[in-house]
C-alpha positions as CSV (number, residue, x, y, z in Angstrom):
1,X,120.5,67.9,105.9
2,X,123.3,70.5,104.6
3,X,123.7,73.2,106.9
4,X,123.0,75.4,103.7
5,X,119.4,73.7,103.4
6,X,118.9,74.2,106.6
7,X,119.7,78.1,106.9
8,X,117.5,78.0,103.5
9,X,114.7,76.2,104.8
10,X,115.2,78.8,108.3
11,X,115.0,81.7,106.3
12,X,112.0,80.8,103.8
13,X,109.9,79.9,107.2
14,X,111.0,82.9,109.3
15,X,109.3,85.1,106.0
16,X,106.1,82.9,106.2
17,X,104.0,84.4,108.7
18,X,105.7,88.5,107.6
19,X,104.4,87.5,104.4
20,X,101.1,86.6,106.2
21,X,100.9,89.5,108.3
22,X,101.0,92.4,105.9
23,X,98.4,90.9,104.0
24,X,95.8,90.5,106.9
25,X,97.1,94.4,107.3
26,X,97.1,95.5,103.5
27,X,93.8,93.5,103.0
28,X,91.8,95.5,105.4
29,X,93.3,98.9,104.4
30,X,92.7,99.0,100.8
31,X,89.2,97.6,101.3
32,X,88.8,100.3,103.6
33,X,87.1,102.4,100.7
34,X,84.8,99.4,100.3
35,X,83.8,97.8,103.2
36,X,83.5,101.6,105.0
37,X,79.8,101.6,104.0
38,X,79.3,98.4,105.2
39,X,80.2,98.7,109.1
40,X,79.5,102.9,108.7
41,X,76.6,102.9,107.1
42,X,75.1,105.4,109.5
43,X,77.5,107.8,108.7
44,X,78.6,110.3,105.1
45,X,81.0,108.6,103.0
46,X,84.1,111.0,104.2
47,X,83.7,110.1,108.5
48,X,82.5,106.5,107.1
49,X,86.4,106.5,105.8
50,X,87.8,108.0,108.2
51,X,86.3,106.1,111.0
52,X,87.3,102.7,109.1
53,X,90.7,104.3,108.6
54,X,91.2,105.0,112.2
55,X,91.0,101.5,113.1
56,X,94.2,100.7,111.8
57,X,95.3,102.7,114.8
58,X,93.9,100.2,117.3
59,X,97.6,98.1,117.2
60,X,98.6,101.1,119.6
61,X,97.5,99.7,122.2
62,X,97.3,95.8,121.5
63,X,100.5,95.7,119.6
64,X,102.8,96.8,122.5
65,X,100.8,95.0,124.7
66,X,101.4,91.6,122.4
67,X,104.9,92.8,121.4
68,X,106.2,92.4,124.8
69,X,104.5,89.3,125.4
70,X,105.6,87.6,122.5
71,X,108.8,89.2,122.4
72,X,109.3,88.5,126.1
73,X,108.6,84.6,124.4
74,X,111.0,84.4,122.0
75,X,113.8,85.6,124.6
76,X,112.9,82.8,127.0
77,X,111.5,80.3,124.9
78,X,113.0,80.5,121.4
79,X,112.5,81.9,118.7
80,X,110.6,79.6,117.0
81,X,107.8,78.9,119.9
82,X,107.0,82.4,119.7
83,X,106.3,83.1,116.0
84,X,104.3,79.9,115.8
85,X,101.9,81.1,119.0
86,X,101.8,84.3,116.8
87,X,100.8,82.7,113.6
88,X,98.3,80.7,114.9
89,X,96.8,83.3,117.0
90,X,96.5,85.5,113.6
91,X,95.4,82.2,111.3
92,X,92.2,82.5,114.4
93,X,91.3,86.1,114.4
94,X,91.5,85.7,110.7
95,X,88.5,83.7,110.2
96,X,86.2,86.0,112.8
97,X,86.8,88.6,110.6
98,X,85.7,86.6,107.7
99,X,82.2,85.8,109.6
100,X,81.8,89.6,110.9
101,X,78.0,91.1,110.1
102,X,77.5,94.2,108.5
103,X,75.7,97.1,109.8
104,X,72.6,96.0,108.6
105,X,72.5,92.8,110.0
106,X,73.6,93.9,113.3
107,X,73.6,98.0,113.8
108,X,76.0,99.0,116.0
109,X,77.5,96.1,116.9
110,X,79.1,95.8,113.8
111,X,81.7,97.7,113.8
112,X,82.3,97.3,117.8
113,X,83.2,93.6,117.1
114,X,85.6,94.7,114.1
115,X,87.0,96.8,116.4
116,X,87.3,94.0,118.7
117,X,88.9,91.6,116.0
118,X,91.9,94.2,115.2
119,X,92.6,94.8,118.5
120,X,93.1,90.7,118.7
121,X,95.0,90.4,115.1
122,X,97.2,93.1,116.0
123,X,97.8,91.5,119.6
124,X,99.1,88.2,117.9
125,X,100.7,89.9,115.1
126,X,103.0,91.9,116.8
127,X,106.2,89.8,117.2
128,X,105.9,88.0,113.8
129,X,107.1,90.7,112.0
130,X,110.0,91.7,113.9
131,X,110.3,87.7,115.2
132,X,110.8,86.6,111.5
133,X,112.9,89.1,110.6
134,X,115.5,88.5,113.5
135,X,115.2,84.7,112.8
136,X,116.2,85.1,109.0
137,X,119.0,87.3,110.2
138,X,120.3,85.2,113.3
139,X,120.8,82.8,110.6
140,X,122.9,85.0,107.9
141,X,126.3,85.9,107.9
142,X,127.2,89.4,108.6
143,X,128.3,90.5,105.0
144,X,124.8,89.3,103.8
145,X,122.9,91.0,106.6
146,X,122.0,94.5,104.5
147,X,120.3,92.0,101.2
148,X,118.6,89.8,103.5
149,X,117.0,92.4,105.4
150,X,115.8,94.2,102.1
151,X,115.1,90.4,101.0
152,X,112.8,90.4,104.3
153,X,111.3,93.6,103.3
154,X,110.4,91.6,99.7
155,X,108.4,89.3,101.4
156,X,106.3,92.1,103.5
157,X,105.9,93.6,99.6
158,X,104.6,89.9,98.5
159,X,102.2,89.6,101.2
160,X,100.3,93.3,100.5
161,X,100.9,91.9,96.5
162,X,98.8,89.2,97.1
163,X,96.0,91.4,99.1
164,X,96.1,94.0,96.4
165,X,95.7,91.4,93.1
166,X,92.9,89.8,95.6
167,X,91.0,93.6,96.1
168,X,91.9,94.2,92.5
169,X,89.9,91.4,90.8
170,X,87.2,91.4,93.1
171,X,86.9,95.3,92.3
172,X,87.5,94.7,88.4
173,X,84.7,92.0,89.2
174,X,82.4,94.6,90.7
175,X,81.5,92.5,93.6
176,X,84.0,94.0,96.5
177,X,81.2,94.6,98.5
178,X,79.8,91.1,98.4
179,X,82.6,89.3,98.3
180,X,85.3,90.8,100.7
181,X,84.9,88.2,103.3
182,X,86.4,85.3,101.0
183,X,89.8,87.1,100.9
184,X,90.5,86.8,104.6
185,X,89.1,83.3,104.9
186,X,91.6,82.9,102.4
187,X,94.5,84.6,104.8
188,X,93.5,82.4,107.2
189,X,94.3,79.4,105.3
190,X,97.6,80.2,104.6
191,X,98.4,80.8,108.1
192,X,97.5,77.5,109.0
193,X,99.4,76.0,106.4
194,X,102.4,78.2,107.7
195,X,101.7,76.7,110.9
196,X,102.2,73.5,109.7
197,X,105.4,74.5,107.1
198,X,107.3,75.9,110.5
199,X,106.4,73.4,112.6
200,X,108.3,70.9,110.2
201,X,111.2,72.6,108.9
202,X,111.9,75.8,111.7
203,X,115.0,74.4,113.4
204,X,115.7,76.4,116.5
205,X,119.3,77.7,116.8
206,X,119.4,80.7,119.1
207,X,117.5,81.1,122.0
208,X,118.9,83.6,124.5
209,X,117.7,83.7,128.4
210,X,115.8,86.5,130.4
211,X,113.1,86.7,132.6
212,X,109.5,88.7,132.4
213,X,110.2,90.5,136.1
214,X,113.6,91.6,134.5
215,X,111.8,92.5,130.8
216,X,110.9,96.1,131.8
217,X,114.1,97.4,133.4
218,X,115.8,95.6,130.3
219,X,113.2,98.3,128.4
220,X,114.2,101.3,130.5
221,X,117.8,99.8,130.2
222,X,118.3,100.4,126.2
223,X,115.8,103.0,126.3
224,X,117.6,105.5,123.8
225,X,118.0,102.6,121.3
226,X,114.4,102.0,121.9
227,X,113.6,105.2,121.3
228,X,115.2,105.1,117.9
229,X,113.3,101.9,117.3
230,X,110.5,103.6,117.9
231,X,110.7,106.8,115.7
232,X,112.8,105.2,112.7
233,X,109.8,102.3,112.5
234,X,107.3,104.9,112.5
235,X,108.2,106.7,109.5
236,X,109.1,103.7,107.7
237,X,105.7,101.9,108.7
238,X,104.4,105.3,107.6
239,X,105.7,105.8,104.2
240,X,103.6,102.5,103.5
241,X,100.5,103.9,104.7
242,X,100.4,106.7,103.0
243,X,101.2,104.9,99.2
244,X,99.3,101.6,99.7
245,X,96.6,103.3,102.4
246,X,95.6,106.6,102.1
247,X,95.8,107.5,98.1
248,X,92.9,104.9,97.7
249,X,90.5,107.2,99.4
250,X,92.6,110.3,99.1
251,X,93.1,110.4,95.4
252,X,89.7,109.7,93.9
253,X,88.7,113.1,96.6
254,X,91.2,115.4,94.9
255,X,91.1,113.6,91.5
256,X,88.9,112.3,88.4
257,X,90.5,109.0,89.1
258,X,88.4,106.3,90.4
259,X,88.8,103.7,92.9
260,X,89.4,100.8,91.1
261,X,91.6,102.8,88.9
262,X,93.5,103.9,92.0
263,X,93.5,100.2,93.3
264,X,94.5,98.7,89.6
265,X,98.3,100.8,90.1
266,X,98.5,99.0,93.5
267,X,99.9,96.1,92.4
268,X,102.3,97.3,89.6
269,X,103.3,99.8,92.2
270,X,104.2,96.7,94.9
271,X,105.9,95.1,92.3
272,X,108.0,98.1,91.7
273,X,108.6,98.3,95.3
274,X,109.3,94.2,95.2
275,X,112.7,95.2,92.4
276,X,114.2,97.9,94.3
277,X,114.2,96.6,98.0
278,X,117.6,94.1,97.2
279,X,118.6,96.7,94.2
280,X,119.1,99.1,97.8
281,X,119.7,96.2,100.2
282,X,123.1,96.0,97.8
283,X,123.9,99.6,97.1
284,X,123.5,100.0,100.9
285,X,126.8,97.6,101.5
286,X,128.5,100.1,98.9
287,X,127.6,103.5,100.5
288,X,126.0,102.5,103.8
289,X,123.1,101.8,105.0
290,X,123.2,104.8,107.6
291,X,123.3,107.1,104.5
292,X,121.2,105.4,102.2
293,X,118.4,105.4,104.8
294,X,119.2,109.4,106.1
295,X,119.2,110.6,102.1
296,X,116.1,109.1,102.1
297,X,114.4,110.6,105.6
298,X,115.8,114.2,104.2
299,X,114.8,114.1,100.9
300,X,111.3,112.8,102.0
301,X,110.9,115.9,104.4
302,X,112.3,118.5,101.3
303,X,109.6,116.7,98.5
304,X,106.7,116.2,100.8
305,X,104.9,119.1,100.1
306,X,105.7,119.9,96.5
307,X,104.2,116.3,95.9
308,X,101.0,116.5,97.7
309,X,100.5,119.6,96.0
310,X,100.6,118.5,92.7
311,X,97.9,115.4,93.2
312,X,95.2,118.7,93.2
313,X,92.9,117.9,89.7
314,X,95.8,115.9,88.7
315,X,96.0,113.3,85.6
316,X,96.2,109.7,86.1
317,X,100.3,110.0,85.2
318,X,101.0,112.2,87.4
319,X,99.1,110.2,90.4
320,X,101.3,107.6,89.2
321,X,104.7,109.4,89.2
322,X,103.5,110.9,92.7
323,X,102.9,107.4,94.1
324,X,106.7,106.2,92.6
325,X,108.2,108.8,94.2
326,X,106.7,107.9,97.3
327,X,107.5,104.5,97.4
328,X,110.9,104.8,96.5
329,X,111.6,107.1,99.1
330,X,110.2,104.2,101.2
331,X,112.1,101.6,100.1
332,X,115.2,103.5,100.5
333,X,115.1,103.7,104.0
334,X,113.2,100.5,104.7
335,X,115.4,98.1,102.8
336,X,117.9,97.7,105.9
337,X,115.6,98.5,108.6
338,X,115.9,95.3,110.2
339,X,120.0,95.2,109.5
340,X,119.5,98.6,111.4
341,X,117.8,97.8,114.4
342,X,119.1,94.7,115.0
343,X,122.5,95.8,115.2
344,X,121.5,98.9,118.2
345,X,120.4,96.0,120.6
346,X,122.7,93.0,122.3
347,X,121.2,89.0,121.0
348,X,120.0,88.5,124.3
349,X,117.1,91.5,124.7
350,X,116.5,91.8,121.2
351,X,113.2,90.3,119.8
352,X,111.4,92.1,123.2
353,X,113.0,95.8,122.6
354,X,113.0,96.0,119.0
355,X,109.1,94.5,118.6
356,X,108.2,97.1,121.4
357,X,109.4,99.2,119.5
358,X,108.3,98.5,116.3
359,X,104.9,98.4,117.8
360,X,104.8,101.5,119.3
361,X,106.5,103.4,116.3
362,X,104.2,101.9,113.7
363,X,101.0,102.0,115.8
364,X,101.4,105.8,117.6
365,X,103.2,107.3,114.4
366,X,102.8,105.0,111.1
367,X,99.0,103.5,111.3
368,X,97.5,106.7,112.1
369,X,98.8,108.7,109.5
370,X,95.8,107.9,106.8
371,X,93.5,108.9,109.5
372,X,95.4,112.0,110.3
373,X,96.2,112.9,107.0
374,X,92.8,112.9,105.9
375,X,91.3,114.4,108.8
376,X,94.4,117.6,107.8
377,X,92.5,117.7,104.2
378,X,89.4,117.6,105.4
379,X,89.7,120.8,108.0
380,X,91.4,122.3,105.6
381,X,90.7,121.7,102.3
382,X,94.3,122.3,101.1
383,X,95.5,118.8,99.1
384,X,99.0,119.6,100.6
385,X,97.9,119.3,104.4
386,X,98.9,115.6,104.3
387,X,102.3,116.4,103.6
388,X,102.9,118.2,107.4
389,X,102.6,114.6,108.6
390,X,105.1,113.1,106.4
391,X,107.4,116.6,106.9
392,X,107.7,116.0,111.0
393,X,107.8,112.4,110.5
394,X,110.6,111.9,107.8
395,X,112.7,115.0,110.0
396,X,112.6,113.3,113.2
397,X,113.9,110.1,111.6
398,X,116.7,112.0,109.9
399,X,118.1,113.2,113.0
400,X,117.8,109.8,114.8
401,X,119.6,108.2,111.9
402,X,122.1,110.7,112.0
403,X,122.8,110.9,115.8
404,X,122.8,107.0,115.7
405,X,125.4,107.0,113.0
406,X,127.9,108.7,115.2
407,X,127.7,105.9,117.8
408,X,130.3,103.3,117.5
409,X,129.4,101.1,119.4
410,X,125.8,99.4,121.7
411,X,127.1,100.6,124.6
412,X,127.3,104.1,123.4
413,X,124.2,103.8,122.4
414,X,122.5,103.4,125.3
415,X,123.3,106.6,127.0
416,X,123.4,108.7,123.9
417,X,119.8,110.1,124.1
């Protein structure tokens, strides 16, 4: 086998399980609106939402937890031992999910044992994420690093694709509600086959040493760059959330538009998203991918409010434009996230800091932010309170990109904060 194959074949199944992952985590957001009534059904529609919402939140515990576990795995072990106990783990907790019952058929349990099924996915999908992404980019040369990572990104966008064209038919169908538990049987399927795909054709090439007694001082170590991790994943993890999570039940509150008409722009909008991650992935080797991700953070914190404000009785266009915005502000500071992180922490430490990290950031700051937003609205009726969120959020990752920037080297870095 060509040693080109090879980095090919390395690449496409490093992106596997990422692609896996987001759509296990899409899925269950977007049928949040749907399925709410099902587990809540005790409950009004808006703490129904809300409630279901909130459980995206669970990762902040598990996620750490299984971050450093797995993390602390693919330092010892390789890289490719961990992401395939992750996958399988998440191919497993998968198919519960699928065989949950309902409220009705079993009151309160119901949405305990959901409850109980995130905190599992989330457990085993903590370091596939991250994993992959270091894999792909442990196997790319160093002028390609910046289009891989946004290429990386792509396949996080093709695995909340697929969830959304699933949600999207089934709603178009009318049968959501009846149907919902085909489309993560389905997930669970192609995990499996991912299984099998890595097992064949990941070829382990880097697998630095360290110890789980020496894991936490490591931690405490590189603390500022974990830090960084943490905040600069957060409001990435977050502009998601709030574009692909929270304007399905958020818009149809404040709007005329309906659900499925809010779920319909999903796709076209993750396609959108799917173009412009290697359109910035380039234009961030021309002007930097410290600046393209800090224009982004400010202009996010400067728009955040005139945007929300404008969804109140809004058309169906502007909804539209509103989402774009959003989710091009997004993508301009995701696109070389991973390029980003991976270059704050030594080869040896990195998979366990930067999917701590990761974890934390997206689980403390990013997953709650539907929940929080909504819960803003609700206590105050003002369609702009979501955007106070966003403001702190996108500020606080300006500055970190910005102090980062200075630092010229890891070592600085690890005293700076």
């Amino acid at each position: 086998m060509s040693e080109r194959n090879s980095s090919f074949k390395a690449k496409w199944a490093g992106m596997i399980g990422n692609i896996l992952e987001h759509y296990d985590n899409a899925l269950f957001g977007l049928l949040a609106p749907f399925i709410a009534p099902l587990f809540f059904s005790d409950k009004d529609p808006i703490t129904a939402l809300i409630m279901t919402y909130g459980m995206l939140s669970l990762g902040l515990f598990a996620r750490p937890v299984g971050s450093f576990f797995i993390g602390w795995m693919g330092d010892v072990f390789g890289r490719r031992f961990a992401l395939q106990v992750s996958l399988l783990g998440m191919a497993c907790v998968t198919v519960v999910i699928g065989f949950l019952p309902t409220y009705a058929q079993a009151g309160i349990a119901a949405p305990i044992l959901l409850a109980i099924a995130r905190v599992l996915q989330n457990f085993f999908a903590a370091g596939e994420s991250i994993g992959g992404a270091i894999f792909v980019l442990e196997h790319t040369a160093a002028e390609q690093k910046n289009v891989f990572s946004s290429i990386y990104d792509a396949s996080s966008i093709g695995g909340i694709m697929l969830a959304s064209l699933a949600v999207t038919i089934l709603s178009y169908c009318g049968n959501v509600e009846s149907s919902w538990r085909i489309l993560f049987l389905a997930g669970a399927v192609t995990a499996i086959l991912g299984v099998w795909l890595r097992g064949r054709q990941l070829n382990e090439i880097v697998a630095p040493k360290t110890t789980l007694s020496s894991s936490w001082k490591i931690l405490w170590q590189w603390r500022s760059s974990l830090l960084a991790v943490i905040v600069v994943s957060g409001f990435s993890y977050m502009t998601y959330s709030l574009a692909f999570t929270l304007m399905n039940g958020f818009i149809p509150l404040v709007t005329s538009v309906t659900k499925t008409e809010v779920i319909s722009v999903n796709t076209i909008l993750l396609f959108f998203d799917l173009l412009l991650l290697p359109l910035f992935g380039w234009f961030a080797n021309v002007v930097t991918k410290e600046r393209l991700m800090l224009f982004a953070a400010v202009f996010a914190a400067l728009s955040c409010f005139p945007l929300f404000m404008a969804l109140e009785n809004a058309s169906f266009p502007i909804v539209v434009i509103m989402r774009v915005a959003i989710v091009t502000l997004g993508v301009a500071f995701s696109a070389t996230y991973h390029a980003w992180t991976q270059e704050l922490i030594p080869q040896a430490h990195r998979y366990t800091i930067i999917s701590v990290g990761y974890a934390i950031g997206s689980q403390l700051i990013g997953a709650p932010s539907a929940a929080i937003s909504l819960w803003l609205f609700r206590h105050s009726g003002w369609t702009g309170a979501p955007a106070l969120y966003l403001f702190i959020t996108a500020s606080l990752a300006a500055i970190v990109v910005y102090k980062f920037s200075k630092s010229t080297s890891a070592l600085e870095r690890k005293s700076s904060f």
